[in-house]
C-alpha positions in Angstrom: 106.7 140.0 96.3 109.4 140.9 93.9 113.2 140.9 94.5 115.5 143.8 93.5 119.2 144.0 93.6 122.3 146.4 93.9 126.0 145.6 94.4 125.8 142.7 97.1 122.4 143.2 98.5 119.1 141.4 97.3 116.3 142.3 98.7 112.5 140.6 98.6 110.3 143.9 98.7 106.1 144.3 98.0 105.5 144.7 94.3 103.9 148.3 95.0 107.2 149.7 96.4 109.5 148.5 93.2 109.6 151.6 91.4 111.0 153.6 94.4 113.9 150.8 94.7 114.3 150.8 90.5 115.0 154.8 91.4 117.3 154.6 94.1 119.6 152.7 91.6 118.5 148.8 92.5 117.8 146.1 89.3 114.4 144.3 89.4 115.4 140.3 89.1 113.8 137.4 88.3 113.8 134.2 90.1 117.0 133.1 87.8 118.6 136.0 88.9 118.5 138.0 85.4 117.7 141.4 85.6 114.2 142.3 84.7 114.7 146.0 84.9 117.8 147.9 85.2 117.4 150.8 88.1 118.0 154.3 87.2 122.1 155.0 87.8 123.5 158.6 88.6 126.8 159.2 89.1 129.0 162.1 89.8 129.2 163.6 86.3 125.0 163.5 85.8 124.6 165.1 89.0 127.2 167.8 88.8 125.3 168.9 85.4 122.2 168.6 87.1 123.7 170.6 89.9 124.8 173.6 87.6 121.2 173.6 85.5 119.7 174.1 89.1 122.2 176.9 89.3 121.7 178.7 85.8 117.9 178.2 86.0 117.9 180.0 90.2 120.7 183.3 88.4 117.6 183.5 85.7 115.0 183.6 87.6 116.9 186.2 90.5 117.6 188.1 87.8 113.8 188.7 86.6 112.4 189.1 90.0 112.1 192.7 90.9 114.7 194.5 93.1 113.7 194.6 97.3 115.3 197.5 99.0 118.1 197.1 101.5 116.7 196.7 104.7 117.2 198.7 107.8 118.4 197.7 111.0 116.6 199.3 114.2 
């Protein structure tokens, strides 16, 4: 069992589900409470850039897929 922290909240998880804790932001610590690993941080910024790649990269490829019709009401 391994324990991983964020903010206020420590948590004693199963070593096989620590990388899915390390990426939802929490730090891996050790027994001394040190941090073993730091968890992966995002914050508003990052995903706001992330956010407009997304955006760029969907206008590219719209603008290379060929052209459908309009299509007709009955």
């Amino acid at each position: 069992m391994a324990k991983v922290q964020r903010a206020n909240r420590l948590l004693t998880v199963p070593d096989e589900t620590v990388e899915k804790y390390l990426s939802d932001g929490y730090n891996l610590v050790g027994e001394d409470g040190g941090i073993l690993r730091r968890g992966v941080t995002k914050n508003a910024a990052d995903l706001l850039k992330e956010l407009e790649a997304a955006k760029n990269r969907i206008a590219e490829l719209e603008a290379k897929a060929p052209k459908k019709p309009p299509r007709k009401e009955p």
